[in-house]
C-alpha positions as CSV (number, residue, x, y, z in Angstrom):
1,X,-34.3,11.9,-64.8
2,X,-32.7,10.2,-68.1
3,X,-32.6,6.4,-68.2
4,X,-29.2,6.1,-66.8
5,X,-29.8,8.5,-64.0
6,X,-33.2,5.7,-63.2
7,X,-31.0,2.7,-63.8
8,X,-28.3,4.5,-61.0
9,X,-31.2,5.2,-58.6
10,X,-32.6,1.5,-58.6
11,X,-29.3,0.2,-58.2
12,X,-28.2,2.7,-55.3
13,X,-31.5,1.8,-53.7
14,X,-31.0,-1.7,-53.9
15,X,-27.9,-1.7,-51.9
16,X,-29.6,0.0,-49.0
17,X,-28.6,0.1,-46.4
18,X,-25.3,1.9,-46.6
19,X,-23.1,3.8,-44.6
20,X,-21.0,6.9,-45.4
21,X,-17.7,7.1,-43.6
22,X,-14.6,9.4,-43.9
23,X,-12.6,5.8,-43.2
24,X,-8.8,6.6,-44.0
25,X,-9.9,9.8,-41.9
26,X,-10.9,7.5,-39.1
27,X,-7.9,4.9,-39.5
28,X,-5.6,8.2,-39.1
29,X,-7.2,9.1,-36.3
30,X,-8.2,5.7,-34.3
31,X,-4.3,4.5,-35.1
32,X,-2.5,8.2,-33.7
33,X,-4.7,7.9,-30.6
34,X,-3.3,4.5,-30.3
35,X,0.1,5.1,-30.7
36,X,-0.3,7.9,-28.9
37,X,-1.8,6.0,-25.8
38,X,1.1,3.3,-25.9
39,X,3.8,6.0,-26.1
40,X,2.6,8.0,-23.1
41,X,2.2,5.3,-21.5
42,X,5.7,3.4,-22.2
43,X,7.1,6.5,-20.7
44,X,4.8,5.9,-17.6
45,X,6.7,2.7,-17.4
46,X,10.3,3.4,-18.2
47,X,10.3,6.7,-16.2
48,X,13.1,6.8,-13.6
49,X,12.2,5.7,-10.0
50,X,15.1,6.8,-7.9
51,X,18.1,8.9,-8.5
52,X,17.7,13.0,-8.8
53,X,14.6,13.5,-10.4
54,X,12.3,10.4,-9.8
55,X,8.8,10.1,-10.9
56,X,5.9,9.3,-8.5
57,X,2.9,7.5,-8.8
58,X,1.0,10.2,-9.5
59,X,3.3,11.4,-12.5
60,X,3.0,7.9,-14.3
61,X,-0.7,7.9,-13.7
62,X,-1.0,11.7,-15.3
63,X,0.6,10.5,-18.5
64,X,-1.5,7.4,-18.7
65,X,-4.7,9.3,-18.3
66,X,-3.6,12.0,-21.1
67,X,-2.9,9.1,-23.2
68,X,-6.3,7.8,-22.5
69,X,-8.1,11.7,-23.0
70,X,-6.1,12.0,-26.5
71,X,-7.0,8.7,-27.6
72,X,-11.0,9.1,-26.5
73,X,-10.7,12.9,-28.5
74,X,-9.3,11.3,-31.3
75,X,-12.4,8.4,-31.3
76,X,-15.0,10.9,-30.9
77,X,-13.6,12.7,-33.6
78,X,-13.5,9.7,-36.2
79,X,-17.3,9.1,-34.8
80,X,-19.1,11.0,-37.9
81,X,-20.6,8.9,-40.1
82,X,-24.1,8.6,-42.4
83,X,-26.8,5.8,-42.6
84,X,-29.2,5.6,-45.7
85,X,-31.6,2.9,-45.1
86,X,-35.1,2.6,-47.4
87,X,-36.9,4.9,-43.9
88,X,-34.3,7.7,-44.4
89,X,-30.7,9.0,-43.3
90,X,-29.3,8.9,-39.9
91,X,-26.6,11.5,-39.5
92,X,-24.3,11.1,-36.9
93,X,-22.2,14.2,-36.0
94,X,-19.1,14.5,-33.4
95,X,-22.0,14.7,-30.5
96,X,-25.5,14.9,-32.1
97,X,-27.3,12.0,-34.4
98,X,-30.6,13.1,-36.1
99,X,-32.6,10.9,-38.3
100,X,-34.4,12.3,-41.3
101,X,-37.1,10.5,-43.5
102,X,-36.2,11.2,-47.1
103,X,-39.0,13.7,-47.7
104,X,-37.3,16.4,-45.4
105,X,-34.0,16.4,-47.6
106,X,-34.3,18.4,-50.4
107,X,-30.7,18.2,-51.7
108,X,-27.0,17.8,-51.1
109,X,-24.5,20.0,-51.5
110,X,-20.4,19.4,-51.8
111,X,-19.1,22.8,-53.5
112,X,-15.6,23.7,-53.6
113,X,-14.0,24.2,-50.3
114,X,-16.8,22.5,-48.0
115,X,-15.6,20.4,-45.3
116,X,-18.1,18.5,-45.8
117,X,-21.5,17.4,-47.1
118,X,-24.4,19.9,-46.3
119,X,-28.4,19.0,-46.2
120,X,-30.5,21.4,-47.2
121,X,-33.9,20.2,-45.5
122,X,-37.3,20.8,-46.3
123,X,-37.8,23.1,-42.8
124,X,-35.5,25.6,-44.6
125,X,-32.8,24.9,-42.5
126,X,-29.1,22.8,-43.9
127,X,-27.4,19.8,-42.1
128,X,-23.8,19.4,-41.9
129,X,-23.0,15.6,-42.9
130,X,-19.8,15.0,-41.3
131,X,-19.5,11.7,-42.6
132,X,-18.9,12.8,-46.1
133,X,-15.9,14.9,-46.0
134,X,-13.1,15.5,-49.1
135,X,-10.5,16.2,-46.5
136,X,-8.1,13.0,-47.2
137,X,-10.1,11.3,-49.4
138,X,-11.8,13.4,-51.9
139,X,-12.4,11.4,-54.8
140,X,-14.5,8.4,-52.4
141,X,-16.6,11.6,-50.8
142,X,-17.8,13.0,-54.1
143,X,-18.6,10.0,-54.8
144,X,-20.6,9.3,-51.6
145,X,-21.7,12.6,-52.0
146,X,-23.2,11.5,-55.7
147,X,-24.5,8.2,-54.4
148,X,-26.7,10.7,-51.4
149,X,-27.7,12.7,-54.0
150,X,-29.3,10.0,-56.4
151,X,-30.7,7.9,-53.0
152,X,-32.5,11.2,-52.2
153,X,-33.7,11.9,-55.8
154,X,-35.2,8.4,-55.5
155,X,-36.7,8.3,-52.7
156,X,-37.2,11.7,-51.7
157,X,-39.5,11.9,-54.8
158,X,-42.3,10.9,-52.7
159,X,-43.0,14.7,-51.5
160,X,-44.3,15.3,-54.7
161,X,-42.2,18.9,-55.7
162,X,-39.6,16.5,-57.5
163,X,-35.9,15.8,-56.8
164,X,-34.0,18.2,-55.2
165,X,-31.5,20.4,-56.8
166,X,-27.9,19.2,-56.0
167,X,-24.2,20.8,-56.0
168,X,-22.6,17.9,-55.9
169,X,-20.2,17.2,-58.8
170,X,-21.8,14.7,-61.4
């Protein structure tokens, strides 16, 4: 590690804790589920009760409820997110959280095409990070992706085999 690269670990690891979050991924999401909801559920209102082709109870309360469904698929879908605190990282997928100590993360990877960032952990196996993810916002998840990638050079280094090897643009 050169002398900037030690300088960018001590300050990354002095702002711990910090949270990765795909946020104008999340805003897009959590706002369509809400417009969504009020929509459906504006037509449950204004929906004709008499005449031809009137709308019962159970009609209004069928769009209400598929307002409600979209808008709790589009929260759970916004749910991905990372924590780094000074213990480890606590990943948080659409229905799984797992918390590593820094020692099982070997390195992070963002390459070209990835949907997100992936783990590769020190049981041979990879973690998908959800929470990092170029999608809308590439340039803030390569560099969340580069800010992972010096927390776990600096604190990972406690395994003794070195920091791990990264893919992540530098």
């Amino acid at each position: 590690m050169t002398a900037a690269d030690d300088d960018r670990a001590r300050a990354a690891v002095a702002q711990l804790p910090v949270t990765f979050r795909p946020l104008v991924t999340r805003v897009v999401l959590i706002t369509m589920g809400t417009l969504l909801l009020a929509v459906l559920s504006t037509l449950a209102v204004v929906m004709p009760y008499e005449g031809v082709s009137p709308w019962s109870t159970g009609d209004r309360v069928t769009l209400v409820v598929v307002g409600v469904l979209a808008l709790a698929l589009l929260a759970l879908l916004s749910r991905p997110k990372a924590v780094a605190d000074a213990d480890g990282l606590t990943v948080v997928n659409l229905t799984v959280r797992r918390r590593l100590a820094w020692a099982e993360v070997l390195a992070v990877r963002l390459r070209p095409g990835d949907a997100w960032v992936h783990l590769d952990l020190a049981d041979g196996t990879t973690l998908a990070v959800m929470g990092i993810q170029p999608g809308i916002a590439r340039r803030q998840a390569i560099g969340d992706a580069r800010r992972l990638r010096t927390l776990v050079e600096a604190l990972g280094e406690a395994r003794g085999d070195g920091p791990g090897e990264s893919d992540a643009p530098r």
